[in-house]
C-alpha positions as CSV (number, residue, x, y, z in Angstrom):
1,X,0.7,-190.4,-53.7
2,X,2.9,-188.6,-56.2
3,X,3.6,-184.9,-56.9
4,X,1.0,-182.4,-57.1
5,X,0.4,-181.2,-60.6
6,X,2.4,-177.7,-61.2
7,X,1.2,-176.7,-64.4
8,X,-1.9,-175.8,-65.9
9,X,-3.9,-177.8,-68.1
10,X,-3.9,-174.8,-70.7
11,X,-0.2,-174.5,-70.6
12,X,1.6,-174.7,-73.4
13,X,5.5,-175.7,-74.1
14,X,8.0,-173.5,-75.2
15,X,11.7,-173.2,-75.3
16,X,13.7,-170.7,-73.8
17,X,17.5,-170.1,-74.4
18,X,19.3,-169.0,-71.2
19,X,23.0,-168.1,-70.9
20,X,25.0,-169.7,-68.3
21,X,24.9,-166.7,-66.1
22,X,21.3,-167.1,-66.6
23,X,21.6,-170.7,-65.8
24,X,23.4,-170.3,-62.6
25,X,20.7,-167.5,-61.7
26,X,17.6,-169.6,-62.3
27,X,19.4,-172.6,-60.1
28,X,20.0,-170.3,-57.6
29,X,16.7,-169.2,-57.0
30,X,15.4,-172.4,-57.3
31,X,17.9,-173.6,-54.3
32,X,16.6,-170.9,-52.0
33,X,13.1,-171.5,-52.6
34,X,14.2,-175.2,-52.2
35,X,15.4,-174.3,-49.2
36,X,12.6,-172.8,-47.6
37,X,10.3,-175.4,-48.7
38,X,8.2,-172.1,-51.0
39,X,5.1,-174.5,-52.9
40,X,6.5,-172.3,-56.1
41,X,10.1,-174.0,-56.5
42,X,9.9,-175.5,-59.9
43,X,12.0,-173.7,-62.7
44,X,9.0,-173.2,-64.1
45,X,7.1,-171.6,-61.3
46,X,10.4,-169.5,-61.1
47,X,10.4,-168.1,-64.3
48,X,6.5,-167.2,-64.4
49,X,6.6,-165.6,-61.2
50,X,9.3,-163.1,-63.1
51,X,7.6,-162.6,-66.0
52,X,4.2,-161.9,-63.9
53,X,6.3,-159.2,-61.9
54,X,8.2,-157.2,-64.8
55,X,4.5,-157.3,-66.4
56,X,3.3,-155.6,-63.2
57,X,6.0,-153.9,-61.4
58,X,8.0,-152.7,-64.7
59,X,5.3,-152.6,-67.4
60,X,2.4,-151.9,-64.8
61,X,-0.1,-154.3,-66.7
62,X,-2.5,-155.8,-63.8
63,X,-3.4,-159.9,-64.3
64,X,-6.4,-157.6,-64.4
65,X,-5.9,-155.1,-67.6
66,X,-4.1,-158.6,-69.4
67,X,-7.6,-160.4,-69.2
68,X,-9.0,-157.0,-71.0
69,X,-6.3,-157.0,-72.9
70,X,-6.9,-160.8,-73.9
71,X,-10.8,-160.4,-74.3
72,X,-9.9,-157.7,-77.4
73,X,-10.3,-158.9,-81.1
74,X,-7.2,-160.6,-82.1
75,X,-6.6,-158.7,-84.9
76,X,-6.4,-155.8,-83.1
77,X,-3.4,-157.2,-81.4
78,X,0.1,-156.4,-82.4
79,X,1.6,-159.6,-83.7
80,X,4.5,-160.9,-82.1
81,X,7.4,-163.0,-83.7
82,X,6.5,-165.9,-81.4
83,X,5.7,-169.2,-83.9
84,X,4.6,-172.2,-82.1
85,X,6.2,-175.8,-82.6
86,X,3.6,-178.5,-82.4
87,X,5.4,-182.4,-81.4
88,X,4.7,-184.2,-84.4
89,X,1.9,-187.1,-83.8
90,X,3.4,-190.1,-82.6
């Protein structure tokens, strides 16, 4: 039985620092999707979902135009100031 897995197998961790405002906004939209049972609920879900619609809505970059975007030559790219933390091995 068990939950149903949320999160991609490609997914990777990273930390985001929210203030309590920011807090208290998350949980809140978590408690209303809670509420009306939505499949997309998690914290998680909630926070993609937003970043997915400033992307399109705001920045008007389709899922679409990202995978063109993504198929480009990294170097190409703008680099970001995003460094990835990787657990150490157990």
């Amino acid at each position: 039985m068990g939950r149903n897995k949320r999160i991609p197998d490609d997914a990777k961790g990273t930390t985001v620092y929210l203030t309590p405002d920011d807090r208290v906004a998350l949980t809140l939209i978590v408690e209303r999707r809670s509420k009306k049972h939505d499949a997309r609920g998690s914290q998680n879900e909630v926070m993609v979902d937003a970043i997915w619609r400033v992307l399109e809505e705001e920045e008007g970059i389709t899922r679409e135009d990202l995978a063109k975007l993504l198929s480009v030559e990294p170097a190409a790219l703008q680099p970001t100031n995003v460094t990835e933390i990787r657990k150490k091995p157990k």
